[in-house]
C-alpha positions in Angstrom: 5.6 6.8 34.8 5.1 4.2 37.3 8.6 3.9 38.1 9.4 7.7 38.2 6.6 7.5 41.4 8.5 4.7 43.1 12.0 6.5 42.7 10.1 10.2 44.4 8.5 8.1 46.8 11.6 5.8 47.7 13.9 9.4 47.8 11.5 11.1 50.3 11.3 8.0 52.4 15.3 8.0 52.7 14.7 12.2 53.5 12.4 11.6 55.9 13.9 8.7 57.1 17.6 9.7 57.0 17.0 13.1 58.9 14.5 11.4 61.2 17.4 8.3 61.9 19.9 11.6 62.3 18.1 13.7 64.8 17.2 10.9 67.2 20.6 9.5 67.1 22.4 13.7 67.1 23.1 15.0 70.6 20.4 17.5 71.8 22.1 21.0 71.3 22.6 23.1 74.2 21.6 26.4 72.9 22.1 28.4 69.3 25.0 29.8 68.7 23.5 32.2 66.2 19.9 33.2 68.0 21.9 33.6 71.0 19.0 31.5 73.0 18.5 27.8 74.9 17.1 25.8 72.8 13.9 23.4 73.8 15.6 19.7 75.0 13.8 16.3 75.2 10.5 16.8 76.9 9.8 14.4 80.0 7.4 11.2 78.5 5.6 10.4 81.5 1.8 9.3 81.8 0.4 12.7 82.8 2.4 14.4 80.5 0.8 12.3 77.7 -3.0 12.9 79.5 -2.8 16.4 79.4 -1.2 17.2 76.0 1.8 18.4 77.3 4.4 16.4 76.0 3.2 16.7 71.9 3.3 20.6 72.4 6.8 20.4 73.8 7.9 17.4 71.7 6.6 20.0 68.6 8.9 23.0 70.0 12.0 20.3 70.8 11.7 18.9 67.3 12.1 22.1 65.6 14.6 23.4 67.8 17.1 20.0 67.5 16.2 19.3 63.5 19.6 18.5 61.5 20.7 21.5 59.6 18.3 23.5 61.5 20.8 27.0 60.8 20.9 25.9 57.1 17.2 25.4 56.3 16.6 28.7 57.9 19.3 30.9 55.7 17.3 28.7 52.8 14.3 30.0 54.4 15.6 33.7 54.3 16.5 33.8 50.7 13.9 32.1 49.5 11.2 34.8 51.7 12.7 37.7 50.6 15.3 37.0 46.8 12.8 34.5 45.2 9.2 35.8 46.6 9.7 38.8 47.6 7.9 38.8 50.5 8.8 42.1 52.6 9.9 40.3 55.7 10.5 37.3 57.5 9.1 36.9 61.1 9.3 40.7 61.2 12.8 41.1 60.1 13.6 42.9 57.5 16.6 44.5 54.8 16.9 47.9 53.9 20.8 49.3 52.1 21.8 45.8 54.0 21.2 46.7 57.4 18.6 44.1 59.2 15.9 45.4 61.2 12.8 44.6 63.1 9.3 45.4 62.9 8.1 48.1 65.6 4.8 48.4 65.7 1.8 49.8 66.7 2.3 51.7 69.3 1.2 50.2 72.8 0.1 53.2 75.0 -0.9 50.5 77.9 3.0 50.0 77.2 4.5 53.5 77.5 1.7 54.1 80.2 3.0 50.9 82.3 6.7 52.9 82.1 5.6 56.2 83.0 4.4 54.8 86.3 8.0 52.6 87.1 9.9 55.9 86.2 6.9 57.5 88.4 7.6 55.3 90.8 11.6 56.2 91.3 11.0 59.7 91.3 8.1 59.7 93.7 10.1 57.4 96.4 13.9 58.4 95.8 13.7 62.0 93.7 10.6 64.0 95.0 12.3 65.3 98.0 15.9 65.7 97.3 18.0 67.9 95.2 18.2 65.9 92.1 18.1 66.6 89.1 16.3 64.8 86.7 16.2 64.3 82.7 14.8 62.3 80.1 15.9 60.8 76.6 14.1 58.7 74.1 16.3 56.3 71.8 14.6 56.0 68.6 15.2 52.2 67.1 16.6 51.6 63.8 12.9 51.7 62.7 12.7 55.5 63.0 15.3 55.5 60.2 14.6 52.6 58.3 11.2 52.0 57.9 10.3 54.9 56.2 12.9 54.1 53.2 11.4 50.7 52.6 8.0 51.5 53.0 7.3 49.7 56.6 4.7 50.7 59.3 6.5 52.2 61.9 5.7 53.8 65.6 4.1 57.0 66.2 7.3 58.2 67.1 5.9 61.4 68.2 3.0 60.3 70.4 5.3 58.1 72.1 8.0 60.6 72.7 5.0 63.3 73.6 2.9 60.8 76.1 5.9 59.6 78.2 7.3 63.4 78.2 3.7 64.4 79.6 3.3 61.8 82.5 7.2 62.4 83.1 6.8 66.4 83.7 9.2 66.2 86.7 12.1 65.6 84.2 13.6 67.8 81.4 13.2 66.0 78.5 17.2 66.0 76.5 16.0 65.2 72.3 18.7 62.9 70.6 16.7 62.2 67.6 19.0 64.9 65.5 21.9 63.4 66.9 21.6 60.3 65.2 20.9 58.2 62.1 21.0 54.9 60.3 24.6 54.8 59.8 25.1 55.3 63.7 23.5 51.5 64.1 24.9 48.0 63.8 23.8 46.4 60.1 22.9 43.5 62.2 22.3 44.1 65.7 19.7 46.7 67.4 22.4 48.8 69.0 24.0 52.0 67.9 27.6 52.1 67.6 29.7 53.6 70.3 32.3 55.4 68.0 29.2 57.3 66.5 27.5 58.7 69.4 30.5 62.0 70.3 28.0 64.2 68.9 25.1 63.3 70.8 27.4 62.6 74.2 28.9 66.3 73.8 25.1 67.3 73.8 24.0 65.3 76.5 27.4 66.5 78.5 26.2 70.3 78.5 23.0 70.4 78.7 23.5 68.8 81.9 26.1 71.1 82.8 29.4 69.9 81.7 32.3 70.5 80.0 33.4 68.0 77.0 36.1 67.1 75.5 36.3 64.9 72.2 39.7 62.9 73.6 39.1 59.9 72.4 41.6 56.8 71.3 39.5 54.8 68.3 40.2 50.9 68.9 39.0 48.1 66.3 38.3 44.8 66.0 37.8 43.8 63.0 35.4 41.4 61.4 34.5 40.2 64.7 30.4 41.5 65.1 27.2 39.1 64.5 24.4 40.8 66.1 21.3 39.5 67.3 19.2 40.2 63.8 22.1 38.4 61.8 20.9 35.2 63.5 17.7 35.5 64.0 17.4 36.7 60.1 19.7 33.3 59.3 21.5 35.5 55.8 25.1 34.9 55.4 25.8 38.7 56.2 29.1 39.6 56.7 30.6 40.2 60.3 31.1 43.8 61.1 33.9 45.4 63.3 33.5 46.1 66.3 34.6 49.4 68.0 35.3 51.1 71.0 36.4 54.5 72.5 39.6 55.0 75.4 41.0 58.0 76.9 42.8 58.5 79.9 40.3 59.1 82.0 38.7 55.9 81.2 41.5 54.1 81.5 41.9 55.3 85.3 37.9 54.3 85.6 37.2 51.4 87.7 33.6 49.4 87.6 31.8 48.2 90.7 29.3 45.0 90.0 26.8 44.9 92.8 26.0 41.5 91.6 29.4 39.7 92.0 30.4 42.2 94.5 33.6 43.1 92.5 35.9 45.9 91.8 37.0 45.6 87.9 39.4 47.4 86.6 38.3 49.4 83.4 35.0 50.1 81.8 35.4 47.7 79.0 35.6 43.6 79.4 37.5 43.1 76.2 37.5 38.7 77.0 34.1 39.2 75.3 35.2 39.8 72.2 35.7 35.8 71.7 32.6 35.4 73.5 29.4 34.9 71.2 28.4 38.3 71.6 31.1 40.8 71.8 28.7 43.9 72.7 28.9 42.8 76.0 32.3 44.4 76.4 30.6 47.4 77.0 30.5 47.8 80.8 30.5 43.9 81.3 27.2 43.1 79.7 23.6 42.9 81.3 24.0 44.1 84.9 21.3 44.8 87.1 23.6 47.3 89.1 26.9 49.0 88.3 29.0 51.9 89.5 31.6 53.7 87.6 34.1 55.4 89.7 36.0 58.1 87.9 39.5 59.3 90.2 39.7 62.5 87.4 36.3 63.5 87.7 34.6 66.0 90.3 34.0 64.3 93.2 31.2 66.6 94.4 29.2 65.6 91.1 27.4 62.2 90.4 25.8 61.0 87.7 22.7 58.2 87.8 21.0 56.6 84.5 18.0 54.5 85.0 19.2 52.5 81.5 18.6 49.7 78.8 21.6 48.1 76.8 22.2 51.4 75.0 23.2 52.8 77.9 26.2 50.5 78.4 27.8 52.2 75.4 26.9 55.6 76.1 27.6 55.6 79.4 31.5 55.5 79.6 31.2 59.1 77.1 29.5 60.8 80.4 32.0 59.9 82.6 34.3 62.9 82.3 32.7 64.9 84.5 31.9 63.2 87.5 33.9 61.7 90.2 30.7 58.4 90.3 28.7 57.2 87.2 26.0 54.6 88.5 24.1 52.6 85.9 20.4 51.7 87.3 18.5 48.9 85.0 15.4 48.1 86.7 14.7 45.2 84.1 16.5 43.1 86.3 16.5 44.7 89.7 13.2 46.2 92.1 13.4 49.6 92.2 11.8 49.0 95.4 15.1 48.1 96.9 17.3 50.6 95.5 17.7 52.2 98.6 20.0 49.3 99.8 22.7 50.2 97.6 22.5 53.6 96.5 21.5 57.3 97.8 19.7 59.8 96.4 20.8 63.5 97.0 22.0 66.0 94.5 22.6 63.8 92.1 21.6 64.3 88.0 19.6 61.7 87.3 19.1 60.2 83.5 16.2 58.4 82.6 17.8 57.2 79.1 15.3 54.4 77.7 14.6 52.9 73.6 11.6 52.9 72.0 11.7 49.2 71.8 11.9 48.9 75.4 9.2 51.6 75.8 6.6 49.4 73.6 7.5 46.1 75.7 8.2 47.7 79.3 6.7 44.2 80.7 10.2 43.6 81.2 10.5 46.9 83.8 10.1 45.9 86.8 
């Protein structure tokens, strides 16, 4: 037996000392590819570092981030949590009829509460005094739909929807939630699909007073789609297609970026579809500020949505109707300083937010 030690011991030595030889000799990676993040680089080795603990903490972080086969160990990871144990999910992701999704829960109120009074905010300093008019929707998550069906805590959907509605009395509140489903979401990725959301745009459309039409050209890219839960999950899920939705009006659209101070031409930026995530073709990805000018449209009607992502989908549906389309996203702009770029007068006005934003509205500023 002695000699069966010496061969276990002398196998994790060359492990240990193989991957350990590997990493420090490996250039530091830049960022994941599938997270979608920066990963941690080589922390600074300097006496004070060393004195105050600092360096082992982000030497820990670094190590884990820059470890060979770092994607690999975690797909092992996956299959191993939830095939071979059986555990219900891993680091709050979880499967349900093959569509990845992430634990939601409890409900913050301090949360919703902390919303309420940035929406509060807009409407007291821009909306009060003007014509406006002003609605709210609720985006359920894929939890709503999910969750249920595998037997996961979820949200109190209801006392979310029901607290933010009260403290939001100047707006009427528009309900989606019949309007969608499971199906209508990305397998692996927190969005809803664009080509799935006519129903619930032809609803939104008149009850805000509009006239819709169903005109749409279907475009596809096929196999093309990783969302964020397919990497962060590490399971060798299939890619998904990707789709998106034309007409003519759209294609006469034009897109103003108040951050590059640009004019581009259509409402899609279809480069991003060999970019690592191709859901930012939808209105040019995560912009602070953007205006969608629409030379079909009336021009005595304007449309402004105080949006998250799922807006940037939704959004190019509305369009039909008005001659300007303005997307607000106050995650990454003041809403103190709104008044710079835009004014407020007879405008509708959307507050369109998801739950998931709702429970972490730290990000709001």
């Amino acid at each position: 037996m002695e000699w069966k030690n010496k061969i276990i011991i002398l196998l994790l030595a060359l492990f240990l000392g193989g991957f350990s030889l590997w990493s420090a000799l490996a250039p530091d990676a830049a960022q994941s590819l599938t997270e979608r993040r920066p990963l941690a680089q080589r922390p600074e080795l300097t006496l004070e570092t060393v004195a105050s603990g600092k360096f082992m903490s982000q030497w820990e972080e670094y190590a884990l981030d820059q470890f060979p086969l770092r994607d690999g160990f975690r797909s092992l990871k996956a299959w191993i949590s939830l095939d071979l144990l059986r555990q219900k999910d891993v680091n709050d992701l979880y499967l349900v009829e093959g569509s990845i999704s992430k634990l939601e829960y409890p409900l913050d109120q301090d949360s919703v509460d902390y919303a309420a009074q940035r929406f509060r905010l807009v409407y007291d300093r821009y909306l009060a005094d003007t014509s406006c008019t002003v609605y709210l929707s609720v985006i359920p998550d894929k939890n709503y739909f999910l969750a249920p069906q595998g037997g996961y805590p979820t949200l109190d959907y209801e006392a979310l929807i029901q607290s933010l509605t009260s403290q939001m009395d100047y707006a009427r509140y528009l309900d989606v939630t019949g309007y969608l489903s499971a199906e209508d979401y990305y397998l692996t990725d927190p969005h809803w699909r664009q080509e799935n959301l006519l129903d619930l745009a032809g609803y939104l459309t008149g009850a805000m007073g509009g006239a819709w039409s169903d005109d749409f050209q279907l475009h596809r890219e096929r196999s093309c789609y990783r969302g964020t839960y397919w990497g962060q999950l590490g399971l060798p899920l299939p890619a998904e297609d990707l789709c998106w939705l034309t007409s003519p009006t759209l294609e006469e659209c034009r897109v103003y970026d108040y951050e590059t101070f640009a004019w581009q031409e259509g409402v899609y930026d279809l480069s991003q579809l060999e970019g690592a995530d191709p859901y930012q073709l939808f209105l040019y990805g995560s912009k602070s500020l953007l205006t969608i000018e629409n030379p079909a449209g009336d021009p005595d009607r304007e449309l402004i949505i105080f949006r998250d992502s799922f807006g940037s989908s939704l959004a190019p549906l509305l369009v039909q109707n008005y001659g300007k389309v303005t997307l607000v996203d106050i995650r990454y702009i003041s809403p103190m300083i709104l008044d710079r770029f835009l004014e407020f007068q007879g405008q509708d006005v959307l507050f369109l937010y998801s739950t998931s934003v709702l429970n972490n509205s730290v990000t709001l500023k």
